[in-house]
Structures are given as structure tokens and as C-alpha cells.
mmJSON file of the N, C-alpha and C atoms, coordinates in Angstrom:
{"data_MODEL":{"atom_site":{
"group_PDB":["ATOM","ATOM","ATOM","ATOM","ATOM","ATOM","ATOM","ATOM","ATOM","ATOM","ATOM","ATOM","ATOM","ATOM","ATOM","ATOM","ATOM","ATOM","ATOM","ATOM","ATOM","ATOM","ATOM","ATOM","ATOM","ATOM","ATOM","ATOM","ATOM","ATOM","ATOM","ATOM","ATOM","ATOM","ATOM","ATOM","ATOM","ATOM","ATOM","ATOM","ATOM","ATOM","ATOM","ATOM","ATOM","ATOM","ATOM","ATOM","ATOM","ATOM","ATOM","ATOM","ATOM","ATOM","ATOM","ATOM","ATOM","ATOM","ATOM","ATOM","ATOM","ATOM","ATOM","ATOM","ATOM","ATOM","ATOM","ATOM","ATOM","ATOM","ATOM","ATOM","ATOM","ATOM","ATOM","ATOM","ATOM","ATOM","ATOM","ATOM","ATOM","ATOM","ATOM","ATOM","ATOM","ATOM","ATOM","ATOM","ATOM","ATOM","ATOM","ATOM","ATOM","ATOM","ATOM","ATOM","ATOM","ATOM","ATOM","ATOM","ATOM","ATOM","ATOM","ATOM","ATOM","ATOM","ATOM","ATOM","ATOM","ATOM","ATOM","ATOM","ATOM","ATOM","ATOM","ATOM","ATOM","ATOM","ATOM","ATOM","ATOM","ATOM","ATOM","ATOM","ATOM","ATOM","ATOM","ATOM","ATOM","ATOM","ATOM","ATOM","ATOM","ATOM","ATOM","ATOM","ATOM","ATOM","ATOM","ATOM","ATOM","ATOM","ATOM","ATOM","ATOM","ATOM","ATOM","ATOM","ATOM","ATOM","ATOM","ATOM","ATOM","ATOM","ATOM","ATOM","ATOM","ATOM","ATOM","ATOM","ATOM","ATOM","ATOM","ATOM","ATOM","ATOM","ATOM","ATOM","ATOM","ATOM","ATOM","ATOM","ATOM","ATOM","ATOM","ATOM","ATOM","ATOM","ATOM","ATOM","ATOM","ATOM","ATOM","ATOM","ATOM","ATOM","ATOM","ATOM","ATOM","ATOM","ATOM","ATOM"],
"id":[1,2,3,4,5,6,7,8,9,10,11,12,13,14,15,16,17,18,19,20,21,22,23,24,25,26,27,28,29,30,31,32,33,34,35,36,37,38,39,40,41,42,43,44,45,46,47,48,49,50,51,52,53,54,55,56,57,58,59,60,61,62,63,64,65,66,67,68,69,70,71,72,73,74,75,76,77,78,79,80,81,82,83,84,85,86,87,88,89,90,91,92,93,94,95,96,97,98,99,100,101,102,103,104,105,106,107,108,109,110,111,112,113,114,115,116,117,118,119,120,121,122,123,124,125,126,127,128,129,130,131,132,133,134,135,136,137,138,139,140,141,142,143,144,145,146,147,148,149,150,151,152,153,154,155,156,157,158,159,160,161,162,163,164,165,166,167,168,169,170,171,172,173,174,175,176,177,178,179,180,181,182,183,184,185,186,187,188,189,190,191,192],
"type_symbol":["N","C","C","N","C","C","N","C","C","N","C","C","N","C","C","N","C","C","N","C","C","N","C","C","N","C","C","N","C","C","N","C","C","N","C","C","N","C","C","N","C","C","N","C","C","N","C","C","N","C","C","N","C","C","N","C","C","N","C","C","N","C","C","N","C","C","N","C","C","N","C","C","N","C","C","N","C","C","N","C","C","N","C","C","N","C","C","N","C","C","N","C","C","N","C","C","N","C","C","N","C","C","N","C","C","N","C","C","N","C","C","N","C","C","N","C","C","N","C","C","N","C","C","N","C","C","N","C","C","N","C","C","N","C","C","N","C","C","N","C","C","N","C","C","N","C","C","N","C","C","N","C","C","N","C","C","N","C","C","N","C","C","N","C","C","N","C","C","N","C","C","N","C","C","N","C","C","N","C","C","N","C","C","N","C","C","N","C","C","N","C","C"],
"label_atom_id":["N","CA","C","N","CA","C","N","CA","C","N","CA","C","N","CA","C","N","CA","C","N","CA","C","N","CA","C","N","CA","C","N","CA","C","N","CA","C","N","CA","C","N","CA","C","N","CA","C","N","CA","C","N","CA","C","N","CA","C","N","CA","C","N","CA","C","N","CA","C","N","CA","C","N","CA","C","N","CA","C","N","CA","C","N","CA","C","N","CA","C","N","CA","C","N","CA","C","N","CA","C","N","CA","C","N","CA","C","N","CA","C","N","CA","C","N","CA","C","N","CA","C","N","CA","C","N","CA","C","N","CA","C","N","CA","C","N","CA","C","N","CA","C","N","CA","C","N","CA","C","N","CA","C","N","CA","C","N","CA","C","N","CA","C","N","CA","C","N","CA","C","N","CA","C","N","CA","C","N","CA","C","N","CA","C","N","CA","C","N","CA","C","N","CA","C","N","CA","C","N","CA","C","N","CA","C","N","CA","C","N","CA","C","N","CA","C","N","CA","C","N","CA","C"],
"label_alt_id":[null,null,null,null,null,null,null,null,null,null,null,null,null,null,null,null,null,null,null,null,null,null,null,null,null,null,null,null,null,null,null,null,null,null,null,null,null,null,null,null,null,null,null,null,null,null,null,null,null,null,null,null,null,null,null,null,null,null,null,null,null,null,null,null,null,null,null,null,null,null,null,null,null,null,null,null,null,null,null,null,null,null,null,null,null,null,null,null,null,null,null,null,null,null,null,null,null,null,null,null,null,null,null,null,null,null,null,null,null,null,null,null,null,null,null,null,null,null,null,null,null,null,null,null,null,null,null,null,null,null,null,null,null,null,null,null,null,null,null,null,null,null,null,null,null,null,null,null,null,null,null,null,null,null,null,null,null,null,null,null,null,null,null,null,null,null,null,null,null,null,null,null,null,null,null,null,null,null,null,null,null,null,null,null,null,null,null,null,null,null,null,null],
"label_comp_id":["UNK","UNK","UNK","UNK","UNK","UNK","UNK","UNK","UNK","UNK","UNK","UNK","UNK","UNK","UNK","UNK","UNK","UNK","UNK","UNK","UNK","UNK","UNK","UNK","UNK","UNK","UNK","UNK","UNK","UNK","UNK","UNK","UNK","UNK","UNK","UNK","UNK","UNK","UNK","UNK","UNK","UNK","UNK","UNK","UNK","UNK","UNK","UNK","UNK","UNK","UNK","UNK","UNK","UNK","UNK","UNK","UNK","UNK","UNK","UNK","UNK","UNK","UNK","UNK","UNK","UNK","UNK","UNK","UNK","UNK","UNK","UNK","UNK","UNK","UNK","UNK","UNK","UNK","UNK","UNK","UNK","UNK","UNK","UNK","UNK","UNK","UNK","UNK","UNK","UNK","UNK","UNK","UNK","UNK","UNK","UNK","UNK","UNK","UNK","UNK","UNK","UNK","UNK","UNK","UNK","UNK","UNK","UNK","UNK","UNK","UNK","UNK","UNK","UNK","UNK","UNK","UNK","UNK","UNK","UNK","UNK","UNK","UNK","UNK","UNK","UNK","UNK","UNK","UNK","UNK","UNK","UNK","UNK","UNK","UNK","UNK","UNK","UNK","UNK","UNK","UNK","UNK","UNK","UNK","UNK","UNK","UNK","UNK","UNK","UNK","UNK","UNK","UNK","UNK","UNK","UNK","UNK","UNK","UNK","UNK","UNK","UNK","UNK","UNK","UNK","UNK","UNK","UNK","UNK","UNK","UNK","UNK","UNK","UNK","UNK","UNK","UNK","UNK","UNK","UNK","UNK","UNK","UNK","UNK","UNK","UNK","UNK","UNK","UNK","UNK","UNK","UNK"],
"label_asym_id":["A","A","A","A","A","A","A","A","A","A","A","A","A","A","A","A","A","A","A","A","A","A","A","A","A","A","A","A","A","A","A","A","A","A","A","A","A","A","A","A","A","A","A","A","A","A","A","A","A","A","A","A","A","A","A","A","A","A","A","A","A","A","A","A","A","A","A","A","A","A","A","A","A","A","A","A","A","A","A","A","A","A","A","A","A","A","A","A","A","A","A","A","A","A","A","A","A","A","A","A","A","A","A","A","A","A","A","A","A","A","A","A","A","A","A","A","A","A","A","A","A","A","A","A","A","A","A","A","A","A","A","A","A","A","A","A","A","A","A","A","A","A","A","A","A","A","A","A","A","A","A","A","A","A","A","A","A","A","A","A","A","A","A","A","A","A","A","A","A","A","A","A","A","A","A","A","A","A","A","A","A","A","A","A","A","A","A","A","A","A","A","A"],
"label_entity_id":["1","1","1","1","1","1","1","1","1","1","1","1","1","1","1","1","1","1","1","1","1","1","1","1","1","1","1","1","1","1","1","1","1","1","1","1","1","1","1","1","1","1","1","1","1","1","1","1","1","1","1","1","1","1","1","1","1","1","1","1","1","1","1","1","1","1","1","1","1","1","1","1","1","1","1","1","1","1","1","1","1","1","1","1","1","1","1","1","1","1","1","1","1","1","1","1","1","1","1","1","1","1","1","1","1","1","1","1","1","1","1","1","1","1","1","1","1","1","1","1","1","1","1","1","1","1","1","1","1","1","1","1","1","1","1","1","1","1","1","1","1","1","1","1","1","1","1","1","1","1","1","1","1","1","1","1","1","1","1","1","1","1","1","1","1","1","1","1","1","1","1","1","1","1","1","1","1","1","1","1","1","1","1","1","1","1","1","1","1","1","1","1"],
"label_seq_id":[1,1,1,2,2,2,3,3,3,4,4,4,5,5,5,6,6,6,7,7,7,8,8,8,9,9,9,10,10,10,11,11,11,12,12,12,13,13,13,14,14,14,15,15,15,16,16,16,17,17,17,18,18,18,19,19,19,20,20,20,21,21,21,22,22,22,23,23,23,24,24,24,25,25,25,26,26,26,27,27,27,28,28,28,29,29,29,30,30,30,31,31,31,32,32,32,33,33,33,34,34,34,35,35,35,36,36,36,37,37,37,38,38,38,39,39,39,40,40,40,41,41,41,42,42,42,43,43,43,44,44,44,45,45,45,46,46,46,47,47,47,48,48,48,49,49,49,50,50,50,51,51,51,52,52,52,53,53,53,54,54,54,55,55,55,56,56,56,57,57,57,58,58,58,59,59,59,60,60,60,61,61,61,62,62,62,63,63,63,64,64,64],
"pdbx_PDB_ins_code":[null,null,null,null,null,null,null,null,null,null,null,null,null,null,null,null,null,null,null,null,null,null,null,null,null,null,null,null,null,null,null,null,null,null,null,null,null,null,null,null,null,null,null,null,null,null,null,null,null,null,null,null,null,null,null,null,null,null,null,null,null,null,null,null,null,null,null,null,null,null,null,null,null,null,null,null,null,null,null,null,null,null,null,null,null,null,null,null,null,null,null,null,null,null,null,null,null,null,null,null,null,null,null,null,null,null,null,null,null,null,null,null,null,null,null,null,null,null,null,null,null,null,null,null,null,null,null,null,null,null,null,null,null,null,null,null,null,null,null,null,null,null,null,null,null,null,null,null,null,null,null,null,null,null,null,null,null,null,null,null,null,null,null,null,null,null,null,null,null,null,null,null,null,null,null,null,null,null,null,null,null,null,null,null,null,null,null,null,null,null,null,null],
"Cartn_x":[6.35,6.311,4.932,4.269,3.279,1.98,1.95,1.374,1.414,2.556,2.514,2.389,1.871,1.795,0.439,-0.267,-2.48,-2.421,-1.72,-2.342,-1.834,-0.981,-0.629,-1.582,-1.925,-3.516,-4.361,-4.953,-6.435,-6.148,-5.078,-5.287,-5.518,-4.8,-4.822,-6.181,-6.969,-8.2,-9.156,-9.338,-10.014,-9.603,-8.345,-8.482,-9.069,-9.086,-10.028,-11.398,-11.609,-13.162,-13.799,-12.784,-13.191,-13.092,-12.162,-12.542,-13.409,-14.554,-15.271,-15.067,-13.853,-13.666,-14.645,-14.67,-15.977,-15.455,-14.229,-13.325,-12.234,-12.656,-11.733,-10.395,-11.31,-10.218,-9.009,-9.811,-8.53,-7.946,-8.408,-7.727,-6.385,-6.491,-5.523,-4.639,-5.072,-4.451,-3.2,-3.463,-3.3,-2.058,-2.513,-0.984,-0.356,-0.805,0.725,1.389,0.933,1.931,2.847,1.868,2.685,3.879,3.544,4.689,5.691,5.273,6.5,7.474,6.863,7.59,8.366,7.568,8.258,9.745,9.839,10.743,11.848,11.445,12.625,13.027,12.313,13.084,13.811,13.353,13.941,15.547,15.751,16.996,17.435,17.018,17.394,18.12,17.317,17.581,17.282,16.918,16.799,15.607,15.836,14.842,13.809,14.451,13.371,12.016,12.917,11.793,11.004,11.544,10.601,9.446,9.705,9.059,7.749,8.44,7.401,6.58,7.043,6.332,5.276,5.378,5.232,3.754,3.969,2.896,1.999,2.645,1.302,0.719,1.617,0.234,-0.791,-0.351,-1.603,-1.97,-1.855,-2.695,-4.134,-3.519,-4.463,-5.073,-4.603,-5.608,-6.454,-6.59,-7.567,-8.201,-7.959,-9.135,-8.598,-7.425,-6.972,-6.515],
"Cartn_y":[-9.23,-8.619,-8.814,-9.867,-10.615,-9.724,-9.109,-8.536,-7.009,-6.146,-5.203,-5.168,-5.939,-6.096,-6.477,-6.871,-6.873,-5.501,-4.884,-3.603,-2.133,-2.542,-1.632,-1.948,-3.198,-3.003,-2.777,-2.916,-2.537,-0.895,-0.17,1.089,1.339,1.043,1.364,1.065,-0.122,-0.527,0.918,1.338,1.963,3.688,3.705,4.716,4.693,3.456,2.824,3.24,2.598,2.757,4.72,5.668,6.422,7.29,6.958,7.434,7.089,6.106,5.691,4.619,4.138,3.019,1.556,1.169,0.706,-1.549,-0.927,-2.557,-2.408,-2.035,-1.993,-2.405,-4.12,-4.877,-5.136,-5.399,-5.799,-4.927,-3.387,-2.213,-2.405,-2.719,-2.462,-3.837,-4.716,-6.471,-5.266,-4.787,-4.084,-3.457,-2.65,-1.224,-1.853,-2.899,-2.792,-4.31,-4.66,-5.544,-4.489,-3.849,-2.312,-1.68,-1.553,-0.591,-1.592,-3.34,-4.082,-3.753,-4.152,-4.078,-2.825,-2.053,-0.514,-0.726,-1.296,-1.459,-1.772,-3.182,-4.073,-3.41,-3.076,-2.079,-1.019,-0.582,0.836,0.242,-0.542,-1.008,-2.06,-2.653,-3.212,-2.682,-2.077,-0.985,0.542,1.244,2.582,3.318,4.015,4.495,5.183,6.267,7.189,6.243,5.109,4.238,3.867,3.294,2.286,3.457,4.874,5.673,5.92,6.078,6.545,5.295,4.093,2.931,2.772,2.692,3.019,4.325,4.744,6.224,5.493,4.931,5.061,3.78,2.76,1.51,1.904,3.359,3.462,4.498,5.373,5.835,4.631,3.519,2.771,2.052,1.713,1.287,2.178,3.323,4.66,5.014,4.208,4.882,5.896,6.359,8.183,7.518],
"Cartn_z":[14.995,13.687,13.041,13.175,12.661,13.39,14.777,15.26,14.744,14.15,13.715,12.327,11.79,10.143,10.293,11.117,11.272,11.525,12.317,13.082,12.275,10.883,10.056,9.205,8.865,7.492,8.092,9.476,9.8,10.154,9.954,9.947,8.84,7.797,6.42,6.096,6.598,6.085,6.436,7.608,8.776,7.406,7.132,5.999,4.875,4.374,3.007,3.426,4.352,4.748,4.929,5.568,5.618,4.445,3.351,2.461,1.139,1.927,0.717,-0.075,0.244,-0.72,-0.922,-2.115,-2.141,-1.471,-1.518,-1.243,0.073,0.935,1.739,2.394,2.668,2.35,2.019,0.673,-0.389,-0.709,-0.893,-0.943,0.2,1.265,2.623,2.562,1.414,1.614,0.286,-0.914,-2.065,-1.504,-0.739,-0.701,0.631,1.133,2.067,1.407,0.341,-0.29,-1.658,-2.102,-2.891,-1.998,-0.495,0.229,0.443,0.578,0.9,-0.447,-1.522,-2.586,-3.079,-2.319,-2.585,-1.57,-0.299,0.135,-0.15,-0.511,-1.176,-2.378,-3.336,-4.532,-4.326,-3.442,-3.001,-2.564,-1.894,-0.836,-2.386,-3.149,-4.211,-5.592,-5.717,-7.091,-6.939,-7.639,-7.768,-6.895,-6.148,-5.019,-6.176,-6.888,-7.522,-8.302,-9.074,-9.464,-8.953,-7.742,-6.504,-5.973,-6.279,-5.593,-6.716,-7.787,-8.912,-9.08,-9.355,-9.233,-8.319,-6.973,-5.847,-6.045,-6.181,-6.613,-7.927,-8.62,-9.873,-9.52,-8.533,-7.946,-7.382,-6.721,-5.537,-6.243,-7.019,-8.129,-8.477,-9.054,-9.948,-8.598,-7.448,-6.3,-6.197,-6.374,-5.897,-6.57,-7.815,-8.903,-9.848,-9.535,-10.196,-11.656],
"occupancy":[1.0,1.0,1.0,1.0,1.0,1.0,1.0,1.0,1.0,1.0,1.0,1.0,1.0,1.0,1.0,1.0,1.0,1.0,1.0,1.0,1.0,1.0,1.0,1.0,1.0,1.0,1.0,1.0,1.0,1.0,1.0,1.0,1.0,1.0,1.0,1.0,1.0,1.0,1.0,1.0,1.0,1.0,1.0,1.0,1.0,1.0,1.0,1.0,1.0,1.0,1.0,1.0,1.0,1.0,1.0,1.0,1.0,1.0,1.0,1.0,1.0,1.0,1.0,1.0,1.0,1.0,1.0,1.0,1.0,1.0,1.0,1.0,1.0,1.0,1.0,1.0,1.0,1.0,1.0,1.0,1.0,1.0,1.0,1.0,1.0,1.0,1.0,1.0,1.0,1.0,1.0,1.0,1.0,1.0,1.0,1.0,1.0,1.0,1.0,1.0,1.0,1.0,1.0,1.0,1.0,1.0,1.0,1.0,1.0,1.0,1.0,1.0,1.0,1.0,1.0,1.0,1.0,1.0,1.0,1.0,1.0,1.0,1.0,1.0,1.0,1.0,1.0,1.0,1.0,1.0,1.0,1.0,1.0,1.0,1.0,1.0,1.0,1.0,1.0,1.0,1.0,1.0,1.0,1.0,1.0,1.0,1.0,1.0,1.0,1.0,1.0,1.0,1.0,1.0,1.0,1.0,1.0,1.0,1.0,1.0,1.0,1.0,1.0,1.0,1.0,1.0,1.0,1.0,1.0,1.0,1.0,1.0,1.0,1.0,1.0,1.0,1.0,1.0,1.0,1.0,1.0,1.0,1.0,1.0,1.0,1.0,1.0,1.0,1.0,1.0,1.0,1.0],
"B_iso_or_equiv":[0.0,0.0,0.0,0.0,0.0,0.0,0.0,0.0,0.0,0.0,0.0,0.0,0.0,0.0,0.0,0.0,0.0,0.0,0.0,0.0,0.0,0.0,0.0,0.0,0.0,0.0,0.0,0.0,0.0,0.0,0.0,0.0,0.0,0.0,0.0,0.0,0.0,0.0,0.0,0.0,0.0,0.0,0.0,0.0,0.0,0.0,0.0,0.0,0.0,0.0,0.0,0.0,0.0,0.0,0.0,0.0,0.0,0.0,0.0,0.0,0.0,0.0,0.0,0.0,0.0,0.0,0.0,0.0,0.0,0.0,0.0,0.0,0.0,0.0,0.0,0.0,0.0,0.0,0.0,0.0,0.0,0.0,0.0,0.0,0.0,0.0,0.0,0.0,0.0,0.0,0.0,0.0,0.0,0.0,0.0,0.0,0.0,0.0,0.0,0.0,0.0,0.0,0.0,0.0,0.0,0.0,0.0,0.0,0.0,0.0,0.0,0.0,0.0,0.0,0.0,0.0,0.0,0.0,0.0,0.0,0.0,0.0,0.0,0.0,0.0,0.0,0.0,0.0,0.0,0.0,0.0,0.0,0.0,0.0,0.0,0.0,0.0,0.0,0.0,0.0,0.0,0.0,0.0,0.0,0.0,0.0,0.0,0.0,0.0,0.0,0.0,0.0,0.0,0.0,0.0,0.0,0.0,0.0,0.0,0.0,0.0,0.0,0.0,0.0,0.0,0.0,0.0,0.0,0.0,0.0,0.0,0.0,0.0,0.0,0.0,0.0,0.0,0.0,0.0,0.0,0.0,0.0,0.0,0.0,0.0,0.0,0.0,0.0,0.0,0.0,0.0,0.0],
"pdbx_formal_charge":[null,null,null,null,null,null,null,null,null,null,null,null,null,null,null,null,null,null,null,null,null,null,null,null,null,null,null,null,null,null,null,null,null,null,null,null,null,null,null,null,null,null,null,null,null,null,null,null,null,null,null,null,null,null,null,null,null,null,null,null,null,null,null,null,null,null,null,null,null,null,null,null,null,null,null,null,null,null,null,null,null,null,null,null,null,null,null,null,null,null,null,null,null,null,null,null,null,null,null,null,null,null,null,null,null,null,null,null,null,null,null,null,null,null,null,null,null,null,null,null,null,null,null,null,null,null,null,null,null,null,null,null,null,null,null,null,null,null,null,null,null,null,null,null,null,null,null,null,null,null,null,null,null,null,null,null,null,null,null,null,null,null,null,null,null,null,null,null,null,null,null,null,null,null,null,null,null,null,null,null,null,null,null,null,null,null,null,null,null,null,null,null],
"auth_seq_id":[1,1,1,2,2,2,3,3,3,4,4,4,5,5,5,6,6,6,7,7,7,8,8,8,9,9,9,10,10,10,11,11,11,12,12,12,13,13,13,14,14,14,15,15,15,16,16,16,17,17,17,18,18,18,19,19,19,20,20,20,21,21,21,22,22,22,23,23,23,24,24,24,25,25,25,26,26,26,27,27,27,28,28,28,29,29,29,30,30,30,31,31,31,32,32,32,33,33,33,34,34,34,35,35,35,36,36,36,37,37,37,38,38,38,39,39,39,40,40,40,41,41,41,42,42,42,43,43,43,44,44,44,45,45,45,46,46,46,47,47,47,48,48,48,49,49,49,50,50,50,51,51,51,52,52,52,53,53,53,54,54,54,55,55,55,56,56,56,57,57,57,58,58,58,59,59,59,60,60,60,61,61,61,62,62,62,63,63,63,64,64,64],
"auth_comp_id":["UNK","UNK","UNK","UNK","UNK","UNK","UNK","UNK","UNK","UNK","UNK","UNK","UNK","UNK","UNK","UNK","UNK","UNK","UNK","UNK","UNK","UNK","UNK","UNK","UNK","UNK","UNK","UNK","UNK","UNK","UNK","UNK","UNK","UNK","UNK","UNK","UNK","UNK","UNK","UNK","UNK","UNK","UNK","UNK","UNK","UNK","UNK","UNK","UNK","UNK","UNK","UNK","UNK","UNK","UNK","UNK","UNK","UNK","UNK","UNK","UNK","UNK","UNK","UNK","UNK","UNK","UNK","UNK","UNK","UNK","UNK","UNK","UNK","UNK","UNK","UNK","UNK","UNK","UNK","UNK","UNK","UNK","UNK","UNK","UNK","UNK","UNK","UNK","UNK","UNK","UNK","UNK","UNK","UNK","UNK","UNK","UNK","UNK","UNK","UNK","UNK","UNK","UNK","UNK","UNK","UNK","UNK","UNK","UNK","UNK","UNK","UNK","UNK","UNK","UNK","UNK","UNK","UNK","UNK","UNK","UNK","UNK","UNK","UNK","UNK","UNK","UNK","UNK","UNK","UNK","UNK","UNK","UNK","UNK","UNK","UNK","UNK","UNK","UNK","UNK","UNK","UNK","UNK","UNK","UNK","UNK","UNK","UNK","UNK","UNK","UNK","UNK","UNK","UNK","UNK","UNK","UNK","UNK","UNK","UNK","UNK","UNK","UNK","UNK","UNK","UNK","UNK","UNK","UNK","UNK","UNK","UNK","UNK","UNK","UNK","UNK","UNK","UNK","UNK","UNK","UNK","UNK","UNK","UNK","UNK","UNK","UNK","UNK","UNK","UNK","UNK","UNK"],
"auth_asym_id":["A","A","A","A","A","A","A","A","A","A","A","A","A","A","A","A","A","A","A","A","A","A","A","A","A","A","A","A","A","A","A","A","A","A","A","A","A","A","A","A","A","A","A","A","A","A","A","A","A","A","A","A","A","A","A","A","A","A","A","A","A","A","A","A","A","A","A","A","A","A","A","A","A","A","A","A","A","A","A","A","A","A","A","A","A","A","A","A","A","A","A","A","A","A","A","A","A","A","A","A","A","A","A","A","A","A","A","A","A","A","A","A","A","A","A","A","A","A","A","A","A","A","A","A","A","A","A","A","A","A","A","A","A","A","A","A","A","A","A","A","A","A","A","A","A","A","A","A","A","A","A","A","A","A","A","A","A","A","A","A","A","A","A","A","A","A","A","A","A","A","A","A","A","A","A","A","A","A","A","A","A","A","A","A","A","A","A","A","A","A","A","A"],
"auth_atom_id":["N","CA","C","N","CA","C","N","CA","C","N","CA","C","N","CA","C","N","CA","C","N","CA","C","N","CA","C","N","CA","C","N","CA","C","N","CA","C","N","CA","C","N","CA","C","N","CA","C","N","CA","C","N","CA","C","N","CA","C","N","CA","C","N","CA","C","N","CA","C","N","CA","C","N","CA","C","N","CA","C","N","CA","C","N","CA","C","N","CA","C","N","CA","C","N","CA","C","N","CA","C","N","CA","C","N","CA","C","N","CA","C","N","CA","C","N","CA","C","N","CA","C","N","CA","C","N","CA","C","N","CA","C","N","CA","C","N","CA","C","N","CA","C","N","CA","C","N","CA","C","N","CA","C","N","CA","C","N","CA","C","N","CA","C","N","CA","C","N","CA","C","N","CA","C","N","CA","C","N","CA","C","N","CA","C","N","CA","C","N","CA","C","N","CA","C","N","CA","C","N","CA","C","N","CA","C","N","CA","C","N","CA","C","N","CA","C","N","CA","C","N","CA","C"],
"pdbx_PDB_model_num":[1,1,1,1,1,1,1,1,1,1,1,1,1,1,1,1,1,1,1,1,1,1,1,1,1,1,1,1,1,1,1,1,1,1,1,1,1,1,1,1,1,1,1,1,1,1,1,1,1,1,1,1,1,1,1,1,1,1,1,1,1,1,1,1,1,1,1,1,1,1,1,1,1,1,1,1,1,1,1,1,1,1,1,1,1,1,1,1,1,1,1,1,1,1,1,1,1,1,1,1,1,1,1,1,1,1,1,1,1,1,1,1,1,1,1,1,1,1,1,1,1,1,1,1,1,1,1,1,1,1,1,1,1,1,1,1,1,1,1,1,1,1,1,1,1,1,1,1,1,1,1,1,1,1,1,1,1,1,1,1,1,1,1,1,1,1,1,1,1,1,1,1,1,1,1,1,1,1,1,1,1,1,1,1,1,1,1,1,1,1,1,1]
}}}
């Protein structure tokens, strides 16, 4: 598991990077702790929230 959770942020990073982002990194450390949490909310409470929530984190990770 531990092996597919490096090799899901260094893609995500490898997308940070190609789109310019000026933090790559932490951008890719950022949204796949946003998508865990999107998980667990989603399977916890109300999907639509977890989704809209979910959208305006990575809104404000991106700058928009």
C-alpha cells in the first residue's frame, strides 16, 4: 500500500511540475491528503459535500 501511495504523489507531483507549479512538492504532499479526506467524507457523510469541498481545496491549491 505504502508503495502505491509514493507512486500516486510522484505522479501527481510530475503533474504539478508540468503545469508550472511553483511548489511541487508540497502541492502533491496537499491534494493527496485533500483526496484522502475526500474519501473518508464521502463514505462518512454526504458525498455531494465531500465533492464540493473536495473541489474548492484544490481550487485554493491551484491558485483559482
Amino acid at each position: 500500500m505504502l508503495d502505491h501511495r509514493t507512486w500516486y504523489q510522484d505522479v501527481i507531483r510530475d503533474g504539478f511540475v508540468q503545469a508550472g507549479h511553483a511548489r511541487p512538492d508540497d502541492a502533491a504532499r496537499r491534494y493527496v491528503m485533500l483526496r484522502d479526506g475526500a474519501m473518508i467524507a464521502g463514505m462518512l457523510g454526504d458525498v455531494t459535500t465531500a465533492q464540493r469541498t473536495f473541489a474548492a481545496g484544490l481550487d485554493d491549491l491551484l491558485g483559482n
